[in-house]
Structures are given as structure tokens and as C-alpha cells.
C-alpha positions as CSV (number, residue, x, y, z in Angstrom):
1,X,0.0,0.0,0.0
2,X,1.3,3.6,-0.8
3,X,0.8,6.9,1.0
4,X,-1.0,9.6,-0.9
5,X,0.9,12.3,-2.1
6,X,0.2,15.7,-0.2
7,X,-1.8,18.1,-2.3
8,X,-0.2,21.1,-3.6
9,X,-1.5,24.8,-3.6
10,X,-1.4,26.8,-7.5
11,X,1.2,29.0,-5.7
12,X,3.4,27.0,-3.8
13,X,7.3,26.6,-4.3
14,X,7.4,22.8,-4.4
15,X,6.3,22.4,-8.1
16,X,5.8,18.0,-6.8
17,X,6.2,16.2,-4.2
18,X,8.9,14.3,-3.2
19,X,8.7,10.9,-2.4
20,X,9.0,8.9,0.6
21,X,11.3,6.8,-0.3
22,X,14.9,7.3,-1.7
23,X,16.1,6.2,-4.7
24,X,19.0,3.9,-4.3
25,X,22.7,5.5,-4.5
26,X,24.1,4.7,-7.8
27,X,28.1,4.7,-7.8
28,X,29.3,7.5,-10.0
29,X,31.5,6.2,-13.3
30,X,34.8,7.4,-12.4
31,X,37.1,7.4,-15.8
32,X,40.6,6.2,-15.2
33,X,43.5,8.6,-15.0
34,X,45.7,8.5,-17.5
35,X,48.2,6.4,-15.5
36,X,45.5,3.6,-15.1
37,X,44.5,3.3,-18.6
38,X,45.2,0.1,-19.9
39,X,48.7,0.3,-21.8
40,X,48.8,-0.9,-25.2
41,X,51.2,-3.2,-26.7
42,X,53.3,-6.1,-24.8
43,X,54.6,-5.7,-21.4
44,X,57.9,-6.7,-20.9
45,X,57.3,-8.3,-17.4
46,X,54.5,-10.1,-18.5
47,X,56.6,-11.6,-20.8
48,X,59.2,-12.7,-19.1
49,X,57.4,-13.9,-15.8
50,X,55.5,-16.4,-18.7
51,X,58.4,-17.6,-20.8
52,X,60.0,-18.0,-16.5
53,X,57.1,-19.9,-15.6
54,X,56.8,-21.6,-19.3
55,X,60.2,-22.9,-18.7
56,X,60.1,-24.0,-15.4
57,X,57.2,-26.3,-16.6
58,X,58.8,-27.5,-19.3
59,X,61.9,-28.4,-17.0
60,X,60.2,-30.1,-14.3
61,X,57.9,-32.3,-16.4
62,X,61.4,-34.0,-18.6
63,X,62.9,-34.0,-15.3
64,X,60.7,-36.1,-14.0
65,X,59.9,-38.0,-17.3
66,X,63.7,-38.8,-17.2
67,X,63.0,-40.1,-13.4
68,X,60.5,-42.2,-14.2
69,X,62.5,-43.8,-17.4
70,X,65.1,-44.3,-14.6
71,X,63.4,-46.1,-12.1
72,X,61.7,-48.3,-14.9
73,X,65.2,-49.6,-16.3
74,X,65.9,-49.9,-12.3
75,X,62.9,-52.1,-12.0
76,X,63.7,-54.1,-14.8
77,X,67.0,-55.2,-13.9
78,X,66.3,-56.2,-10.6
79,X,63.4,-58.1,-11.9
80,X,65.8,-59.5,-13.7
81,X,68.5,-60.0,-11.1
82,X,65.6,-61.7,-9.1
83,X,64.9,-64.4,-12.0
84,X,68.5,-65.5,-12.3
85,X,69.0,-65.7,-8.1
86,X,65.6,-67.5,-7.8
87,X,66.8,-70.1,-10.6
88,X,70.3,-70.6,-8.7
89,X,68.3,-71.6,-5.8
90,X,66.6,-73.9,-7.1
91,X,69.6,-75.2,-8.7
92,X,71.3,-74.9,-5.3
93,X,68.3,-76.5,-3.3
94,X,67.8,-79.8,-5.7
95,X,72.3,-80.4,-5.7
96,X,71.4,-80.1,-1.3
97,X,69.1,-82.7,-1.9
98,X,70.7,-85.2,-4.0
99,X,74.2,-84.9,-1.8
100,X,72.0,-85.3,1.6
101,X,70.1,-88.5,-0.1
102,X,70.4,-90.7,2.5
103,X,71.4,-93.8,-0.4
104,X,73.7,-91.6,-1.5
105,X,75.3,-91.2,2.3
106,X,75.6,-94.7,2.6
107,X,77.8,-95.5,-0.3
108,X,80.0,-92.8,0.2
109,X,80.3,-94.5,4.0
110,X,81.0,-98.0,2.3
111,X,83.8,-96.5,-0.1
112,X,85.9,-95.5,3.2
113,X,85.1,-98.8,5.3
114,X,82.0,-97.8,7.4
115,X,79.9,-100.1,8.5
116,X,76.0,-99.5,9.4
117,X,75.2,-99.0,13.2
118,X,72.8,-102.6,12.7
119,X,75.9,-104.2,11.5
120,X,78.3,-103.5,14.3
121,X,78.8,-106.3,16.9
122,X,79.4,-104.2,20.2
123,X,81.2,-106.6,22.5
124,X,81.1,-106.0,26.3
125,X,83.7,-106.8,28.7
126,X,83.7,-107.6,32.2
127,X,86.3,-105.5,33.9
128,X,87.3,-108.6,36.7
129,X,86.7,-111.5,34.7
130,X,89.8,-113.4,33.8
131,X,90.3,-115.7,31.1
């Protein structure tokens, strides 16, 4: 709801009335000094902070390209280190087997003279007995 607007008299001073309300503020267009006016052409700084930043970039991504080409020929050849030791071992673990065969043991004992414990006569003397 609005308010009605006071009448006016023919002769009054106020040709109309105001009204109650306030328009809102607007901000005023301020135009740029001539030292904040946008400056034509290339700017040296700008320049040269991109082509810094540019080849910083450029740097840090072969640098670490070339670290990860490093680590993967690492990788590899322990991979392949890994292969050859786990193939000795089972060289080395099959060679334990066959020279701890108990077969094996026993000829080896017979080629130097040993007898088996079964075959050994154990003969038990009397320390007062005389004969």
C-alpha cells in the first residue's frame, strides 16, 4: 500500500512532491586517469614472468619424465637379477638334496670302510673276569 501524495496549492514553491522513499545510490562512473588506462602493446614483465614460468614447466615435467624412465630400467633389472637368483636356488636346493640323499650317504660310508650301526657287533667286557 502507498501513502498519498500531499496536495499542492497553484502558488506553492514545491512544483511536486517528493517521495518517501529514496532512490537507491548509484556509484558515480569514475574514468581512469591517464596512468590507469590500460597500456597498449606487450609488457615486458608479463613476458618474461611467462616464458620463466613456461620454462620452469617445461623443465620439471622432462625432469621427471627422465626419473620415471630411470626407475623403470631400475625395475627391470632387478626383476631380472631376481629371476637369475631364484633359478640358482633352485639349482642350489635340488644339488642339497641329492648330496644329503640318505642312499647316496651310505655309499659314500662304504667306499671309506664304514659299516652300518645294525651291523656292528658291540662286545662287552667284564672289567674282573679273567680268562
Amino acid at each position: 500500500m502507498s501513502v498519498a501524495a500531499p496536495k499542492l496549492e497553484p502558488g506553492s514553491t514545491r512544483e511536486r512532491a517528493r517521495p518517501a522513499r529514496r532512490p537507491a545510490a548509484r556509484p558515480r562512473a569514475s574514468l581512469p586517469s591517464p596512468s590507469q588506462r590500460a597500456r597498449r602493446g606487450s609488457h615486458s614483465a608479463f613476458w618474461i614472468l611467462t616464458a620463466v614460468i613456461v620454462t620452469v614447466l617445461v623443465v620439471g615435467i622432462v625432469s621427471f619424465s627422465a626419473l620415471l624412465v630411470r626407475a623403470s630400467f631400475q625395475v627391470d633389472a632387478i626383476r631380472e637379477s631376481l629371476a637369475g637368483l631364484q633359478a640358482e636356488h633352485e639349482e642350489l636346493a635340488t644339488e642339497v638334496v641329492t648330496l644329503s640323499a640318505p642312499s647316496r650317504i651310505a655309499d659314500w660310508a662304504k667306499d671309506r670302510g664304514m659299516m652300518h650301526a645294525a651291523d656292528v657287533t658291540v662286545l662287552r667286557v667284564r672289567a674282573g673276569s679273567t680268562t
